[in-house]
N, C-alpha and C positions, 0 to 999 in steps of 0.2 A: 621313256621320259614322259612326264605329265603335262599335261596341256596348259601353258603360261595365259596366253590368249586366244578367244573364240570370238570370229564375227562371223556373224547369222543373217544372211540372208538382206544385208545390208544395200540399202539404194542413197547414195548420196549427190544430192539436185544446188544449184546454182540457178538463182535469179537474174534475168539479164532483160532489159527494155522489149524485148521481143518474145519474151516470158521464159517457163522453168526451163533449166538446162540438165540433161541428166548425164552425169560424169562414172557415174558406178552404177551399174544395176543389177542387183541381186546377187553379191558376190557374199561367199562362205568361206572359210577358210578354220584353221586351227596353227599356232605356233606352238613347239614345246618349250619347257623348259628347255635352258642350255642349246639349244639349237641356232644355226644359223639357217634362215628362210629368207630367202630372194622374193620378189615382184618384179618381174619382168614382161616389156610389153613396147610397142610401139610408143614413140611421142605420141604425146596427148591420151593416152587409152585410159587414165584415170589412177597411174600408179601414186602419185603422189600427193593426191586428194585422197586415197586410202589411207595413205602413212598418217597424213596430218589425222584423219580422222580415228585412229587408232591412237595416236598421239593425246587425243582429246582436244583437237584446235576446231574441229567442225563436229556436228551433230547428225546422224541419218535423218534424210526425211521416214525413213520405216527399216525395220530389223534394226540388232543388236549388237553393242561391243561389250565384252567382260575380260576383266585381265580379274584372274585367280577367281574367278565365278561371281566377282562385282561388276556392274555396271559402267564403263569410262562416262564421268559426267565432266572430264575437263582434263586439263593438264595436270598434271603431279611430278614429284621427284622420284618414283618408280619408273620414270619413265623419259630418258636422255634421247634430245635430238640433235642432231649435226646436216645442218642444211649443205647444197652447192657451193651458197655466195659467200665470198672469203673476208666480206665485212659484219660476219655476227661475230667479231669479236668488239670489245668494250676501246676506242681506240686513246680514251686518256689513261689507261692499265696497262703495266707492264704483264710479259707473258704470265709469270707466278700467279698476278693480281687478276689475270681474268678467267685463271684456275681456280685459284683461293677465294672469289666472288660467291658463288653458288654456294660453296662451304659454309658462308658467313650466313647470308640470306635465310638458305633454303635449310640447312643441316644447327645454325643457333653455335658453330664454334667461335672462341673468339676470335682475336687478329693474330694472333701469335701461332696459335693452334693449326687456322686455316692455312697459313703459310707453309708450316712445315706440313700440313698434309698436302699440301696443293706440290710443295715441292719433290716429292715422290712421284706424282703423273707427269711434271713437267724431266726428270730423270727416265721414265718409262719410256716416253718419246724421244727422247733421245735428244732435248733442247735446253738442256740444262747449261748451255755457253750462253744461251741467250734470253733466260728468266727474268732479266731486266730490261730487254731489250721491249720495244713498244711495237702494234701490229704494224706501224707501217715501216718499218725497219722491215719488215717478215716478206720471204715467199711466199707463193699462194699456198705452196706445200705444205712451208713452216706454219701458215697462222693453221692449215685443216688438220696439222698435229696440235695445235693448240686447244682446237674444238673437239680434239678429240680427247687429250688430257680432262679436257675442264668436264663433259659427261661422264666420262669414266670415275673420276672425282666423286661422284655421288653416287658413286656404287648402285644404278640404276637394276632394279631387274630386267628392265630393256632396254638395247641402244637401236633408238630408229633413226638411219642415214638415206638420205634422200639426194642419191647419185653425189655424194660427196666429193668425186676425184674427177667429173664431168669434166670440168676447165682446166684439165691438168695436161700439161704435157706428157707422153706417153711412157718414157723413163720415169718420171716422178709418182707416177699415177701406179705404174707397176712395183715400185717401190714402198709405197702408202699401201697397197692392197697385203704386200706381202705383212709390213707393221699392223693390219689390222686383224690378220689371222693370229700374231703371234702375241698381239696385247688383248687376244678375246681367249686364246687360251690362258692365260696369267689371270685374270677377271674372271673369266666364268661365268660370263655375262651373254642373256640370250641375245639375237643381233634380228632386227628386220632390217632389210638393204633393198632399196631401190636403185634400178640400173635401166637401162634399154641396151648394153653390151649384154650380148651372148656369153663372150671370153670373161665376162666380171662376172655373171651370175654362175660360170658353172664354178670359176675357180671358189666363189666364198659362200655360195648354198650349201648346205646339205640337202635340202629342196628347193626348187623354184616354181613358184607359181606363177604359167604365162596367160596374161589376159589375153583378150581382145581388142580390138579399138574399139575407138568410141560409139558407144559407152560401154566401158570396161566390166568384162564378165570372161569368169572362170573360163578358161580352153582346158587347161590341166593343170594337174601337179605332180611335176615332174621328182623322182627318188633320184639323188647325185651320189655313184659310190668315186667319181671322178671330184669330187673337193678339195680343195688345198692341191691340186696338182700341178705340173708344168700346164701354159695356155695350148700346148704343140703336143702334150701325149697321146696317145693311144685312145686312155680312157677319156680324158678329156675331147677331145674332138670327135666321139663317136656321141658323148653326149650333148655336144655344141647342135650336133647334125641333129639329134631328134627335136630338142627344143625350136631348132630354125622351122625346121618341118611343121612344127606345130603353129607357130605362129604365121606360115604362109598355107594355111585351110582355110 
């Protein structure tokens, strides 16, 4: 597979009254195409100040991002994100309508158009009883199948989620993981996923890269031939154990 996205050597700082804060330092990495790549790491280690900035919401203070050997200078529609909190969705839109949004905006379809394409991710998900329904009618589950419809929708070259199933109960959250493995195979869409679960990074990596705390820097990158697997197998739990090992050095 071919390298989707390269960050080089990146140091990303926050300013705070008591002066610079450094949250990432000096971290390197590579995504491929089609691949799913975990970030994994203690709260606070700086996984999700990486995403954003990979994303294009923040800027390094020094070293590089490029997706496809360009430069990230911002956000774009190559590039889908699905946060934690279960109010990015639009709450005067029915479900269709905060799928079919982006279509209109971002993609130039008309109304009619967006609809019936929006209404395909909102069937993929499996919420096609409730495409009129509104987000606060919604589970936490239902609206994070919503957010996840609506990125997929723009046929992104990457979906970057940011501990998405965090506040989820544990049934629900197992259920969503299992729907993300099997709407990333239909899409073919490469996945950066941020977690601080052991049990979520090895089931939906193919690699996981464990930071450090703060301030977040490479420990390893770990190879998953245990992905998509039961949380209790064999393989999966021998590679739970190296990953934990790594991150308690």
């Amino acid at each position: 597979m071919a390298d989707l996205l390269r960050v080089r050597d990146v140091v990303l700082e926050y300013e705070r009254p008591d002066g610079s804060f450094t949250a990432v330092d000096g971290v390197s990495l590579t995504v491929r195409e089609g691949e799913r790549f975990v970030l994994f790491g203690p709260s606070g280690c700086g996984k999700s100040t990486l995403l954003q900035a990979m994303a294009g919401f923040l800027q390094p203070a020094r070293g590089a991002i490029e997706l496809d050997g360009r430069p990230v200078a911002g956000p774009g529609p190559d590039r889908a994100v699905v946060f934690q909190e279960f109010d990015q969705l639009l709450p005067w839109r029915t479900v269709v309508g905060n799928v079919a949004y982006p279509l209109r905006i971002a993609r130039g379809r008309d109304g009619d158009e967006a609809l019936t394409e929006a209404m395909k991710f909102v069937r993929l998900v499996g919420l096609e009883p409730f495409a009129d329904a509104h987000p606060h009618q919604l589970s936490g589950g239902m609206k994070q199948r919503v957010a996840i419809a609506r990125a997929l929708a723009m046929s992104p070259r990457m979906l970057l989620m940011d501990e998405p199933f965090a506040s989820l109960d544990a049934i629900t959250r197992h259920k969503l993981q299992e729907d993300l493995l099997r709407l990333l195979a239909s899409a073919r869409t490469t996945l950066l996923f941020v977690t601080h679960s052991v049990e979520e990074a090895v089931l939906l990596g193919d690699r996981i890269l464990v930071l450090t705390r703060t301030p977040g820097r490479v420990r390893a990158v770990v190879d998953n031939p245990a992905a998509g697997a039961h949380h209790h197998s064999a393989a999966a739990l021998a590679v739970q154990r190296s990953v934990q090992e790594l991150l308690a050095e």
